[in-house]
ZAMAR-137648 format. One record per residue (C-alpha): y, x, z. Coordinates in steps of 0.001 Angstrom, whole numbers, plus 500000, padded with zeros to 6 digits. Each point is the difference from the previous one (the first is absolute). Last residue first. Example, Ala and Ser with C-alpha at 12.3 -4.5 7.8 and 13.67 -1.06 7.14 Angstrom:
498940513670507140496560498630500660
***
This chain:
706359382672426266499773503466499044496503500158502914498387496783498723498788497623502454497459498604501598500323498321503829498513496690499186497514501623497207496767499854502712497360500748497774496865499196501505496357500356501223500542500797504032500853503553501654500294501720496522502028503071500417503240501170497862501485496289500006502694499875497407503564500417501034501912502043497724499212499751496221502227502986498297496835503010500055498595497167497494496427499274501533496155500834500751498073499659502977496924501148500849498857497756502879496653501903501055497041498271500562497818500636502854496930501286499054496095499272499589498625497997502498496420499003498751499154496506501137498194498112502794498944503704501282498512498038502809501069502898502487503366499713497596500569496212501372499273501046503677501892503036500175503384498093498758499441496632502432499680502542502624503748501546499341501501496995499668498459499042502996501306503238501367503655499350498739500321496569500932498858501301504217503428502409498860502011497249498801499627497500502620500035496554498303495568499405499785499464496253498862499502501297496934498650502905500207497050498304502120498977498054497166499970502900497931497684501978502451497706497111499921499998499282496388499001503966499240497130499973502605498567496586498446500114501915496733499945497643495958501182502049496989499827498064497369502072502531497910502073497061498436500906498006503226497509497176500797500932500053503424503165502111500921499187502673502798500331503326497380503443497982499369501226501058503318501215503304498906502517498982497856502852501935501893502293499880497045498802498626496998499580502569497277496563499493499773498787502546496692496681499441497873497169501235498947496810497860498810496238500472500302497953497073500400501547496921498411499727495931499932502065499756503324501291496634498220503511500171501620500787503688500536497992501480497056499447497711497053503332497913500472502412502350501367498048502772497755500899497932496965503817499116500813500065504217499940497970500240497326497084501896499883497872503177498842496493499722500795498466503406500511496358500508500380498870501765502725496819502282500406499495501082503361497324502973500125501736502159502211502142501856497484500438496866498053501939499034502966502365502828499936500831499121495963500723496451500556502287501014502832502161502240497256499632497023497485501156497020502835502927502636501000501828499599496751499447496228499791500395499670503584503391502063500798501772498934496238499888496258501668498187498185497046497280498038501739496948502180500454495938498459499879497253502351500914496721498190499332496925501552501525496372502069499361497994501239502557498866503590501379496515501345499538499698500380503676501260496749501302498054499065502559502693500663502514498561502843501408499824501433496169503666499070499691501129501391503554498309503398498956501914499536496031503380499802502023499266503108502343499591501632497229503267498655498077501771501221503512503424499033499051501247499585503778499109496628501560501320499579503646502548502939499453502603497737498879499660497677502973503681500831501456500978496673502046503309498516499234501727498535502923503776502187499452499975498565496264501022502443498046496241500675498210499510496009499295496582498378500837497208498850498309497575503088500895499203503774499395503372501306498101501014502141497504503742500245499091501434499304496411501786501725497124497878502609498794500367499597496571498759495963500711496581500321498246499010503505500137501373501366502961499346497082502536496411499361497955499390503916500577501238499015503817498177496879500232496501501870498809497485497030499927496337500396500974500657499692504074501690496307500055496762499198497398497580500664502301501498498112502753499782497349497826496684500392499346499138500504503450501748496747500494497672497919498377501553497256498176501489501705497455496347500481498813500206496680498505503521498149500267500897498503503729502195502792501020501823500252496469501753503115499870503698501104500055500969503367499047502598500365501942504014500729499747501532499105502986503897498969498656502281499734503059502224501819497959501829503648500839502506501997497342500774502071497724503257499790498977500745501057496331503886499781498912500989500794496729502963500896497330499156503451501738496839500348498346497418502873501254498929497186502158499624497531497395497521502800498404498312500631503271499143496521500480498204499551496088496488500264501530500684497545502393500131497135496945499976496461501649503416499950502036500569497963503009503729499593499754500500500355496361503888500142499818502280499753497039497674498727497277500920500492496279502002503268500885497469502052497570497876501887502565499981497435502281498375497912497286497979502592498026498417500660503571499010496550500622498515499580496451497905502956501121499163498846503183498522496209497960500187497060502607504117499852498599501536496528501744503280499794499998502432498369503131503124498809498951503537500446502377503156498406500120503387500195501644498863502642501926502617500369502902497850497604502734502353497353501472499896500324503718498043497223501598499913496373499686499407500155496177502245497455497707500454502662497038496760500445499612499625503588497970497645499517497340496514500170499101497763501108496818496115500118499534498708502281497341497535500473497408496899498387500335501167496582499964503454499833499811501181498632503663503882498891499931502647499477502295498915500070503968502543500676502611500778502713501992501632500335503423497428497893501707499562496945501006497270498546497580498803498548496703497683501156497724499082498541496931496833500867498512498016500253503257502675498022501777499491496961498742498038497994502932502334501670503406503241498286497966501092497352501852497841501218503159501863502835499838498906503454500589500329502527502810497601503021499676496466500933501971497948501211496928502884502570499483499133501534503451502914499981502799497887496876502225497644502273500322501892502841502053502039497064502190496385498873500408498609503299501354499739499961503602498477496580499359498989498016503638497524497162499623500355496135498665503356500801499053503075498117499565502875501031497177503633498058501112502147499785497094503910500013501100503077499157497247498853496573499365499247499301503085497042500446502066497358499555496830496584500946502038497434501935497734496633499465501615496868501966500858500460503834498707497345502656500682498162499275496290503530500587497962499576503444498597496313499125499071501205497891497649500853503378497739499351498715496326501256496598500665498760497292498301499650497692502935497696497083499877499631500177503693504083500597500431500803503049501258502272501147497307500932496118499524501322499637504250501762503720499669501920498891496860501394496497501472500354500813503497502733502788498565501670497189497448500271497735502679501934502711502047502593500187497074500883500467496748502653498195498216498205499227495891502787501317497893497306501010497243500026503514500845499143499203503722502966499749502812500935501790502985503165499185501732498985501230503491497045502355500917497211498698501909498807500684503663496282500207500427498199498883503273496512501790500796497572498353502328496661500873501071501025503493501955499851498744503110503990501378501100500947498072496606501252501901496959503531500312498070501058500393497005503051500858498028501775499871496275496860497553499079500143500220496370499982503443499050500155502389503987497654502998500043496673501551500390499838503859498968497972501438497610502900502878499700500939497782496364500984496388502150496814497670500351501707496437500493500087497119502050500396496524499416498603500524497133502000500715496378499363498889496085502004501004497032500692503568500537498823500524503647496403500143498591500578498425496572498498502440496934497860502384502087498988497211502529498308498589497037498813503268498631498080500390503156497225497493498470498334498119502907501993496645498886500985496308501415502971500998502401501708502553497856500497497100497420500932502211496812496990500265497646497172502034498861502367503088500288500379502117497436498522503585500999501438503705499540503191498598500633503535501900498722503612499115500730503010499235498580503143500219501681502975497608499343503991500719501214500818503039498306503149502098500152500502502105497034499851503714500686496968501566499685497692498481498129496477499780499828498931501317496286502857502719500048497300502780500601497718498781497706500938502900497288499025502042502318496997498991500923499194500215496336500507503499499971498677500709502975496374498380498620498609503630499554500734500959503789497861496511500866496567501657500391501554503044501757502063497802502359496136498448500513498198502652501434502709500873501863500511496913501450495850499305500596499985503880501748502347498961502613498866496601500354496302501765501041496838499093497585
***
């Protein structure tokens, strides 16, 4: 189904609710200043220490809100100043020096300073580390204090891409003061400070009056969590919420369109959508049968029929917009045929029977029934787990007890994780570490590009996972909010430059 005939489709659906629209009109305001913004989640986070948690609602609560890195990932996907206001690197490579900003202090009063740098980056890379993204920090071999204004970085081999890792929530500036609280309590550099967490409702921050950089104009600002689309459509609908960045309910976009108390951006994300498999779980093993299974599932019908048509096919793990991305869609067209012939080679003839387990993202419980239904086709029969979000962290990315599961990576450039031991699709290629390796120590863009390139035809040769789509950021919001992110670079929501359009 085409966006085109989804809006008309759907005006005609919501020409008997005019009324009512109508009658909403004045829900949002148009003439008082405001000063808060509240905004909806699909997910609550697990906690709120970006540095100890895989869950992108983290970042989505206090990436560049509470918490900052020494760099930052600005809304073009571009690396920029936070922390360090400069950098510079050594003619070898091996040695990058960061200068800090002046007058910076934590939400507690805490000064911050150089100590506070070799601090964070020494526990993320700790050997006990808790760090969802370690990995980030494997090229670096000693954090040098200078001054305290001046944090050398050393290297044990070049990083073209430190300054780049070094931006990701899992890489942000906390104090060793307060480094052990801040899953419940929060405390950072940043132009918002924590208030309140009530559990499975909302989390609420404030403006921090003593922030080194220019004040942000929200005095305050809660963040709601609705996992139910149609819940998130009475709430927008209503005036209860006044943005929904990453909106669950992309059957309802052409109504908010049709709205001009509303602005809809669709947008990009990072967010590979696959269905991930299990590379060490029964038949999964074989990778005939996963090859099998790339060529029973339709991705455009699941496109169409799960996200409204909001989302862009693609082949591997790899962004669309990113100028390295290699095309592999036409590796594994729907060829159910051609499925049941890989089956049968496979030993597998008769098919095989599977657990299918979805967190609550409306992309993988919607899209777990319509894959459900291909794989039947070929003598796959799943059964559907539903699970909680805190549930599949457990279950699914820690315990690897699972064989079917879908899921979105919204971290940028994540890539490299298909080289992690032990990660959750136990995916294990000699080829695959080898070209990573050599990324790294790689700086010239265009030899980065082909590796990158390399590493993408080797994982879908393996067919480690299906890759369904690229998710869409369909976002949702008062046509007054100015200055929300319209594309999804990194998992946030930057409200340091948010304001309302009266104000």
């Amino acid at each position: 189904m085409h966006a085109k005939s989804l809006k008309s489709r759907l005006l005609c659906l919501a020409g008997g609710a005019a009324l009512v629209l109508a009658a909403l009109t004045g829900a949002h305001g148009s003439a008082e200043a405001k000063s808060s913004l509240s905004l909806g989640m699909v997910l609550e986070p697990p906690h709120l220490d970006a540095t100890a948690g895989a869950a992108a609602a983290i970042d989505e609560v206090v990436y560049q809100n509470i918490f900052q890195g020494l760099t930052r990932i600005g809304p073009d996907g571009s690396v920029q100043p936070s922390l360090a206001k400069s950098w510079d690197v050594s003619e070898d490579g091996m040695t990058y020096r960061f200068h800090l900003q002046k007058g910076v202090v934590f939400h507690d009063g805490t000064p911050f300073s150089a100590e506070d740098v070799k601090f964070s980056i020494d526990r993320a890379r700790a050997e006990g580390s808790v760090n969802a993204q370690k990995p980030l920090f494997a090229a670096i071999d000693e954090v040098v204090v200078v001054d305290p204004e001046t944090v050398d970085i050393k290297l044990t081999t070049p990083s073209g891409n430190l300054a780049y890792n070094l931006a990701w929530g899992d890489a942000v500036i906390v104090s060793p003061k307060s480094a052990e609280s801040n899953k419940t309590k929060p405390i950072g550099t940043g132009p918002f400070k924590f208030d309140r967490w009530m559990k499975g409702q909302e989390i609420r921050i404030s403006r921090f009056d003593g922030y080194w950089g220019d004040q942000p104009q929200l005095d305050k600002a809660s963040f709601r969590f609705i996992s139910d689309p149609n819940a998130a459509f009475a709430a927008m609908i209503s005036g209860d919420l006044d943005a929904f960045p990453t909106f669950s309910a992309p059957e309802t976009i052409a109504q908010f369109e049709a709205d001009p108390r509303f602005e809809v951006a669709i947008g990009t994300t990072e967010g590979e959508t696959i269905l991930a498999m299990n590379n060490t779980r029964g038949p999964l093993k074989n990778k005939m049968v996963r090859q099998a299974i790339s060529h029973a599932i339709n991705k455009q019908a699941l496109i169409d029929g799960a996200m409204f048509g909001l989302g862009t096919p693609i082949g591997t793990h790899f962004a669309p917009h990113h100028p390295a991305y290699n095309d592999l869609t036409g590796l594994y067209p729907y060829d159910p045929a051609k499925a049941k012939e890989l089956l049968a080679k496979a030993g597998y003839a008769d098919g095989f029977s599977a657990t299918l387990k979805l967190p609550p993202p409306t992309y993988a419980r919607r899209g777990g029934e319509l894959i459900a239904s291909d794989l039947k086709k070929v003598g796959i029969d799943l059964k559907i787990i539903p699970v909680e979000w805190a549930q599949w962290l457990s279950e699914v990315f820690k315990e690897t007890n699972y064989d079917f599961t879908i899921v979105s990576h919204v971290e940028p450039m994540d890539i490299g994780i298909y080289a992690r031991e032990k990660y959750y699709f136990n995916y294990n290629s000699d080829a695959f570490k080898n070209v990573i390796e050599e990324l790294n120590v790689t700086v010239d863009e265009e030899k980065r590009y082909e590796l990158l390139k390399q590493a993408q035809q080797i994982i879908s040769d393996d067919a480690v996972n299906v890759y369904l789509f690229q998710l869409a950021k369909s976002g949702v919001w008062n046509a007054n909010v100015k200055g929300l992110w319209r594309n999804s670079p990194t998992p946030g929501n930057d409200l340091s430059q948010v304001h309302w359009a009266n104000n």
